[in-house]
C-alpha positions in Angstrom: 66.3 53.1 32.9 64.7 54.9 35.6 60.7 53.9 34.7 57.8 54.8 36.4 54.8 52.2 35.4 52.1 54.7 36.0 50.2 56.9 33.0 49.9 60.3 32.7 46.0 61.2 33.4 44.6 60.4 30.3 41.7 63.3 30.4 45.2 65.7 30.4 46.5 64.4 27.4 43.6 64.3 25.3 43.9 66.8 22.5 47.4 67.2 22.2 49.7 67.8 19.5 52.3 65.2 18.3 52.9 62.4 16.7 56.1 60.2 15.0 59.4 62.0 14.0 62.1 60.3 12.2 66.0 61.4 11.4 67.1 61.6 7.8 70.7 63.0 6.6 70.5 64.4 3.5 73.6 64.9 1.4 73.1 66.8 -1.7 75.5 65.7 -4.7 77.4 68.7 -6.6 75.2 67.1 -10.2 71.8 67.7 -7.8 71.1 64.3 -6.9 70.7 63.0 -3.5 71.8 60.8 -0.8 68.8 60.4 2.2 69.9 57.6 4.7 68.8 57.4 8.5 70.5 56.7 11.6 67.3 55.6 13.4 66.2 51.7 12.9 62.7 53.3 14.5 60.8 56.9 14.8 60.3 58.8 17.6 57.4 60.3 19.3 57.3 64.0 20.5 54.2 65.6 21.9 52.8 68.6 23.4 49.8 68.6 26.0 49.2 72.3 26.7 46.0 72.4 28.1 45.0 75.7 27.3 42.0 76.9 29.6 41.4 74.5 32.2 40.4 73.6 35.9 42.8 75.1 38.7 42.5 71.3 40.3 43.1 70.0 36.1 46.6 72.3 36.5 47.2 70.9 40.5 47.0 67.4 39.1 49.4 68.5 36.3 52.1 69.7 39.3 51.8 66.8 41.0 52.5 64.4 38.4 55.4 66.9 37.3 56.7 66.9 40.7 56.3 63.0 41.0 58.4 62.3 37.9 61.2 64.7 39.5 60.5 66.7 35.5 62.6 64.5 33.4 64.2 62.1 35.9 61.8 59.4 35.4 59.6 58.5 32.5 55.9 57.2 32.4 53.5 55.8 30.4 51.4 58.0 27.9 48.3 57.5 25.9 48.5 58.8 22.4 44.5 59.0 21.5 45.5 59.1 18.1 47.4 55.7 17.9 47.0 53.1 21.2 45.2 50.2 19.8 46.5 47.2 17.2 43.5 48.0 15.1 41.8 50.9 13.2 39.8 53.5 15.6 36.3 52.5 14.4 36.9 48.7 15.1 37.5 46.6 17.5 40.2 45.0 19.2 40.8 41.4 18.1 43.0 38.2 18.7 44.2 38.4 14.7 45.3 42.1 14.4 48.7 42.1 14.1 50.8 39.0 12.9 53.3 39.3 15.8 55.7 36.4 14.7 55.6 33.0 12.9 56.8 29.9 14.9 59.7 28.2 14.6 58.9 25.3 17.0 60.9 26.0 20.0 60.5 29.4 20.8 57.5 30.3 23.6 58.9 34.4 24.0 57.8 36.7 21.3 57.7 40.6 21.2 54.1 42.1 20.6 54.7 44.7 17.2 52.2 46.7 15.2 53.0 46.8 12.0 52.0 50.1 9.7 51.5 49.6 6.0 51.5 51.6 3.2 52.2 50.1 -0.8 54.8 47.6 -0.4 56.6 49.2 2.2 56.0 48.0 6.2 57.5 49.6 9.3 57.3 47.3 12.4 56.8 49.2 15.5 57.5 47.5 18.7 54.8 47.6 21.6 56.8 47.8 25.2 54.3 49.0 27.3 50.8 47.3 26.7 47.5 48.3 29.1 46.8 45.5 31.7 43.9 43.4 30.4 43.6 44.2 26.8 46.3 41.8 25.6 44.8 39.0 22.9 46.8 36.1 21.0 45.8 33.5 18.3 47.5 30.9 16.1 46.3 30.5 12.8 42.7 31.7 14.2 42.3 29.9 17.3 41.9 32.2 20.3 44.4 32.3 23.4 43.6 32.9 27.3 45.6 34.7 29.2 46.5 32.7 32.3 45.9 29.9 30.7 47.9 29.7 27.7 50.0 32.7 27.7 51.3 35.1 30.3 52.2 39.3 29.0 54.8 40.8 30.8 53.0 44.3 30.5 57.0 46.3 31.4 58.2 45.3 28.1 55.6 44.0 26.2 56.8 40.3 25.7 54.3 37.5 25.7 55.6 34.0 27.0 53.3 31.2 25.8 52.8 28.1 27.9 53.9 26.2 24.9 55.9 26.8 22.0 53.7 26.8 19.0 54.5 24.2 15.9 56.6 25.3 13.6 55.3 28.1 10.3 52.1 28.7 12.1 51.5 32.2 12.3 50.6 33.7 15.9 48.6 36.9 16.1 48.1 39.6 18.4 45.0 42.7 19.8 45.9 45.1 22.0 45.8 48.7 23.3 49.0 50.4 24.1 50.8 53.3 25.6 54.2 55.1 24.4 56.8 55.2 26.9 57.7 59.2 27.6 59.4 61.6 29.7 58.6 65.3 30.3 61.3 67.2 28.1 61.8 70.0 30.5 62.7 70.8 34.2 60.2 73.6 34.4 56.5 74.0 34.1 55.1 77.7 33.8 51.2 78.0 34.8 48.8 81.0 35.3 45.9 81.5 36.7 43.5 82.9 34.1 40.2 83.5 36.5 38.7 82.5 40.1 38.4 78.8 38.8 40.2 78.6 35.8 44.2 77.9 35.0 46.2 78.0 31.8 49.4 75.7 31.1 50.6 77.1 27.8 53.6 74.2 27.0 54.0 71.2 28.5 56.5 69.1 26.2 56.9 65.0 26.3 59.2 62.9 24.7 59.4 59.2 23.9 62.3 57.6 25.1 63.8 54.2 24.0 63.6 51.0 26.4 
């Protein structure tokens, strides 16, 4: 996939709309029941980062990102401010957030996740793009260093550890993230609403699968 490994400016993004969307068929039975099932193993994000009134240099830096990208040719990170970190907003980030894996003895790879709860049901997200230096591990409690005992291979969000943990301990994982997007249009429409003031009514972005 044709990837970029740079964000979009995060003063842009903040205040947009989106968020997750999911697929569901729905077939409905000739006695009224249902039948839901989903083709998608994991959602999808969609968002929208209109900036409404802003700076003419706010719009330039808009264009040139645009025009960097080549519109939908190349995908980039994105920071969704109302979901990058593996805790809750008001706390903070820690080595025992997100129980990541459980080792088996021989494994030293694993995939970072963040896993969203609600009841009894789960839905484990995986993290492919984490931000450079926020990345934390732990086994059963005891801190990890990067460099030193693990290495994060921030393009896809695996973490290698320098030795593979003993087997049915738990390893844990903190970290901020970004969602990997494209622009999901060839065409960008601006205005200029006064002397230093522009207006970008619709710019749409679209996760896209790694």
């Amino acid at each position: 996939m044709s990837f970029h490994e740079v964000r979009f400016p995060a003063s842009l993004s903040f205040g947009s709309l989106g968020g997750p969307e999911r697929r569901t068929d729905i077939v409905t039975l000739a006695n009224g029941f249902e039948e839901r099932n989903t083709p998608w193993a994991h959602s999808r994000r969609r968002y929208d980062a209109g900036l409404g009134l802003r700076s003419l240099d706010d719009v330039e830096r808009l264009i040139a990102f645009f025009e960097a990208r080549q519109a939908q040719m190349y995908a980039f990170r994105w920071k969704d401010w109302a979901d990058f970190r593996s805790c809750l907003p008001s706390a903070t980030l820690s080595p025992d957030d997100q129980v990541i894996a459980r080792a088996d003895g021989v494994t030293r790879q694993f995939q970072l996740i963040k896993t969203y709860r609600s009841g009894e049901q789960a839905y484990a997200r995986p993290i492919a793009k984490p931000v450079l230096g926020t990345v934390t591990l732990g086994i059963e409690g005891t801190r990890l260093y990067e460099g030193v005992d693990f290495e994060v291979d921030l393009t896809t969000g695996r973490v290698s550890l320098t030795e593979a943990p003993t087997a049915g301990l738990e390893i844990t994982a903190g970290f901020e993230f970004d969602v990997p997007v494209r622009f999901d249009t060839d065409r960008i429409a601006t205005s200029v609403a006064s002397f230093q003031a522009g207006e970008v009514p619709r710019v749409p972005v679209l996760e896209v699968r790694l």
